[in-house]
C-alpha positions in Angstrom: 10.0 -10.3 4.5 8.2 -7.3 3.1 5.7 -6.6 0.3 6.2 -3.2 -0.4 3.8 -1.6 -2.9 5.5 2.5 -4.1 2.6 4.2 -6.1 3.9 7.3 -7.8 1.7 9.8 -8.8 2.8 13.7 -10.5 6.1 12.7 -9.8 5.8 12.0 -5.8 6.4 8.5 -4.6 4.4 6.9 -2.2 5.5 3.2 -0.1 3.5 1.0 1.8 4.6 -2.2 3.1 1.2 -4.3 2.3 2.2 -6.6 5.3 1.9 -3.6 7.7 -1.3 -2.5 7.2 -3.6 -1.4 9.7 -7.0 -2.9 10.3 -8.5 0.0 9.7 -6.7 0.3 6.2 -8.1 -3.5 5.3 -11.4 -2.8 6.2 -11.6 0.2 4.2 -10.4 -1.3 1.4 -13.3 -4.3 2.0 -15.3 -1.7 2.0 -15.1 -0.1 -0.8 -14.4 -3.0 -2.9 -17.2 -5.5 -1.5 -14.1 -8.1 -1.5 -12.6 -10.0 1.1 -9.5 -7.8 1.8 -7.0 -11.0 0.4 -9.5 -11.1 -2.2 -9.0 -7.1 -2.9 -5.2 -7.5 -3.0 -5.2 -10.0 -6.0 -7.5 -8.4 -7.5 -7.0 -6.9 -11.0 -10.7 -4.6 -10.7 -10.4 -1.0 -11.4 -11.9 -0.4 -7.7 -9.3 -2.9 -6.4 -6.7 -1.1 -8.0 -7.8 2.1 -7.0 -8.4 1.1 -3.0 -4.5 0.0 -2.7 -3.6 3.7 -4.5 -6.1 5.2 -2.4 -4.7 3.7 1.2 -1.1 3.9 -0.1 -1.4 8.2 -0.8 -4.0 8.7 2.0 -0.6 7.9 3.9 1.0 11.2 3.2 -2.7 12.5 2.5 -4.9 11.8 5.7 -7.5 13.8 4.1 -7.7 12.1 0.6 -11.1 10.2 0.0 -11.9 7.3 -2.6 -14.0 9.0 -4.7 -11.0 12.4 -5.0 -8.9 9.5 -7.2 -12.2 9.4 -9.0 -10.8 12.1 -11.9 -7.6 10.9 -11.6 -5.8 9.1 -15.0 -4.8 5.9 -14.4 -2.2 6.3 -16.8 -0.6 9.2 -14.1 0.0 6.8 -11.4 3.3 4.4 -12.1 2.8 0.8 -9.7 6.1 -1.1 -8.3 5.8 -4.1 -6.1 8.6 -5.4 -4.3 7.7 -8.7 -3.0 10.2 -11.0 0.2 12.1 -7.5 0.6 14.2 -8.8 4.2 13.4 -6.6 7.1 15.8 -4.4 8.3 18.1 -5.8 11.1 18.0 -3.9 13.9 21.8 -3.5 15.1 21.3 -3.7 18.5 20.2 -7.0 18.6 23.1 -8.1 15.9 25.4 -6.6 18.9 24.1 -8.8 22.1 24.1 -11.9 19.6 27.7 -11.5 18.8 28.6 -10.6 22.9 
C-alpha cells in the first residue's frame, strides 16, 4: 500500500509516495524541523508542513532549498493525500503465477 502525498503549486503537480522516501529525504526533514521524522509527518507546524512541500518539489527541483519556499503563499500550494493506494502489480509475476 502507498501513501502518496501530490503538492500542487502554480498549477504543476508534484507526487511523492511518503513510504518511498529516501533516508536522505527523512533526515532532512528532521533537520529542519527538530522532530523525529514520524513526528514531522503528523505534524500540523507551519515548518512541518513546509519540509513535506519542500522534499516533495525539490523532486522535480534538485536545486530548490527550504528557506526558497520561504516567500511562497501557502494559500498557492493545493495538498492531496492518498493514503493504502495498492501497489502496482507487476505483470510478469501475475504471468508465472498463473503458468
Amino acid at each position: 500500500m502507498a501513501n502518496v502525498l501530490t503538492v500542487t503549486v502554480q498549477g504543476t503537480a508534484h507526487t511523492i509516495d511518503l513510504d518511498r522516501l529516501t533516508f536522505a529525504e527523512g533526515r532532512a526533514v528532521e533537520k529542519v524541523t527538530g522532530q523525529s521524522f514520524g513526528d514531522a509527518l503528523g505534524s500540523k507546524s507551519l515548518t512541518s508542513v513546509q519540509a513535506l512541500v519542500w522534499i516533495t518539489v525539490k523532486r522535480d527541483q534538485p536545486t530548490l532549498a527550504f528557506s526558497d519556499l520561504d516567500s511562497w503563499a501557502i494559500a498557492d500550494a493545493e495538498f492531496d493525500i492518498a493514503q493504502n493506494i495498492p501497489e502496482p502489480t507487476d505483470p510478469t509475476q501475475a504471468a508465472t503465477a498463473a503458468a
